[in-house]
C-alpha positions in Angstrom: 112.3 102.5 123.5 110.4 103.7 126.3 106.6 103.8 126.6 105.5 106.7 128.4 102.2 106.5 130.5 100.0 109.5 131.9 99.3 110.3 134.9 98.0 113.3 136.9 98.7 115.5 140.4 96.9 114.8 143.2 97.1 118.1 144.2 96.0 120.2 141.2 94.9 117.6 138.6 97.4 118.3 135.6 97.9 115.8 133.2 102.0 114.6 133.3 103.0 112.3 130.1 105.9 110.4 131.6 108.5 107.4 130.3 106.7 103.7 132.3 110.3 103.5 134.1 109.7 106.6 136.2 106.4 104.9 137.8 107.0 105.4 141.8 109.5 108.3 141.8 108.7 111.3 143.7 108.8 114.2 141.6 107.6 117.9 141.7 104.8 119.2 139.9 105.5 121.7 137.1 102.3 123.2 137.4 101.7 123.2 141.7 105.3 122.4 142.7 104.2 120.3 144.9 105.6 116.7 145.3 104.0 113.9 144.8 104.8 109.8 143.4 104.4 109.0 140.0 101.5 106.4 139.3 99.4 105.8 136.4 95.6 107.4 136.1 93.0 105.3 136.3 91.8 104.8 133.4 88.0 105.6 133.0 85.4 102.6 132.8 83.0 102.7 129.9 79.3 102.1 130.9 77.4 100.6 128.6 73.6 100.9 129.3 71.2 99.0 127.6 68.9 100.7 124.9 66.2 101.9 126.0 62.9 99.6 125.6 61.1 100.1 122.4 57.5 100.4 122.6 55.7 98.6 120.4 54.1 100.2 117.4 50.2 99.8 117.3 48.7 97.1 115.1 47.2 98.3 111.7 43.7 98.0 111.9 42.5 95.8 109.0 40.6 97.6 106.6 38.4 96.1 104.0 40.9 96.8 100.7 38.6 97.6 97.5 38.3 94.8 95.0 41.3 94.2 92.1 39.4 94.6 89.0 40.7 92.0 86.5 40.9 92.8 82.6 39.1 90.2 80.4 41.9 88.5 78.8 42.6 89.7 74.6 41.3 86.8 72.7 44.3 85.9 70.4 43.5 85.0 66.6 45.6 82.7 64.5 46.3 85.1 61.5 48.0 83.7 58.3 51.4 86.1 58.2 52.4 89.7 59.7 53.7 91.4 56.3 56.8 93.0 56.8 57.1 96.9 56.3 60.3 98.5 55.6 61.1 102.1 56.6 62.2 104.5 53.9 65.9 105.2 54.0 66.3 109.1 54.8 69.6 110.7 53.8 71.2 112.5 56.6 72.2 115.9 55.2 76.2 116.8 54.3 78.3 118.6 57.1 80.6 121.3 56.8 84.2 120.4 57.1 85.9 122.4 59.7 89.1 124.3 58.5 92.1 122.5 60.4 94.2 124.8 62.2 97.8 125.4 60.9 99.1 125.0 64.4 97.8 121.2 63.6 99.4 121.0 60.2 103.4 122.2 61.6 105.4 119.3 61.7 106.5 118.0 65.1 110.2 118.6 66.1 112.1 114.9 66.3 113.4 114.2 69.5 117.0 115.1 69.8 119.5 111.9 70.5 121.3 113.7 72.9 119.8 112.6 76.9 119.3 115.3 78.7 122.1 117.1 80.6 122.4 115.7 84.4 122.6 118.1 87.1 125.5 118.5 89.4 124.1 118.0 92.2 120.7 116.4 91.5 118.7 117.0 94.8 118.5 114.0 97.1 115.5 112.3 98.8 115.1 111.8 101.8 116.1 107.9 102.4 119.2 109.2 100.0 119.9 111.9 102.9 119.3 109.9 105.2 121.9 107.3 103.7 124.4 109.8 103.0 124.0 110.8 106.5 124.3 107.6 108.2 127.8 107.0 106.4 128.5 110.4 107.7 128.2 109.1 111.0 130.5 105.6 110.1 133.2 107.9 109.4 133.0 110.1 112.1 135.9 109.4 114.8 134.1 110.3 117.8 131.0 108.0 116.4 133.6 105.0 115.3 133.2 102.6 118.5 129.6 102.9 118.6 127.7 104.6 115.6 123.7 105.8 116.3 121.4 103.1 114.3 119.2 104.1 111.6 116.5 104.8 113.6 118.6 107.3 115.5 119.7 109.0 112.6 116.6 109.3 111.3 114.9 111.0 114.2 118.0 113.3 114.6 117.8 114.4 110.7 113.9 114.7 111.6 114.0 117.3 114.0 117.4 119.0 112.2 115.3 119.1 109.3 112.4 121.1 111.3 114.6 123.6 112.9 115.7 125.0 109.5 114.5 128.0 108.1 114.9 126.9 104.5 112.8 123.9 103.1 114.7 123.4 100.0 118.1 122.3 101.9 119.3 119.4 103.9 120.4 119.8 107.5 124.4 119.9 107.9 126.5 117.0 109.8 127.3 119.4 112.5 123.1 120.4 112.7 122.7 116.5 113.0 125.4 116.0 115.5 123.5 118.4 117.7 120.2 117.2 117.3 121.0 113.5 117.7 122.6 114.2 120.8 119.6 116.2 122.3 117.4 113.6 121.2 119.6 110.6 122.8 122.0 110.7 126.4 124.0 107.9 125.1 125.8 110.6 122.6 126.0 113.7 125.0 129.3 112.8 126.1 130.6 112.6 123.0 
């Protein structure tokens, strides 16, 4: 796959995005016209400067802080025993009961036995399209010698899948046909 680079006219200063093996061809500009070679821009140096010096804060002055008064400390006396006091035991008062709702009280239907009825044609995901799609391709004569990989596939579903107007269907084998060849030469021929 090739790795494109950017470059830019000489002559006008566009911005070209262009696969790595064109570097050193002569092409035309599309936005000037005028010819020039293919090379890579240069890509922009980063300066880094140095932060700018701090300057240093002044020094506190010392002032005189005011003196910590201290608390004379509580004399502790041996006492014989702490009687213990218990707290009356308060009733909390009765609550209402709520009425229940009779859409509570209905019993719940069982589940039926039966499984559920199975589409006919269960809508597929996409790495089932895609799948389907690439056995599409295996049994297509004109693909038989030398099929498009995965990959291809993929990108050529991709952009038949963007073209179409409706979101909620898959692209047709004919709508990939044309869109994989767009997307790769090695299948225009075919």
């Amino acid at each position: 796959m090739a790795d494109f680079i950017t470059g830019e006219c000489p002559h006008c200063g566009q911005t070209i995005e262009y696969p790595s093996e064109g570097t050193g061809q002569t092409v035309p500009c599309p936005t000037c016209e005028q010819s020039f070679v293919l090379k890579p821009a240069p890509r922009p140096e980063l300066k880094i400067s140095p932060p700018p010096a701090a300057t240093p804060l002044p020094e506190p002055k010392a002032s005189p802080s005011p003196p910590i008064p201290t608390k004379p400390e509580p004399k502790i006396s041996a006492s014989p025993a702490i009687p213990q006091v218990s707290a009356p035991v308060v009733p909390l008062p009765a609550r209402e009961a709520a009425p229940i709702s009779p859409a509570l009280t209905k019993p719940r239907p069982k589940a039926s036995a039966e499984p559920a009825p199975k589409m006919k044609n269960p809508p597929l995901s996409y790495v089932g399209r895609l799948d389907q799609a690439c056995g599409e391709f295996a049994a297509d004569r004109p693909f038989e010698k030398n099929p498009p990989t995965r990959e291809q596939v993929a990108r050529a579903l991709a952009l038949a899948k963007f073209r179409q107007t409706s979101q909620f269907e898959w692209p047709t084998h004919a709508e990939l046909v044309v869109a994989l060849k767009e997307l790769f030469p090695e299948f225009k021929k075919r």
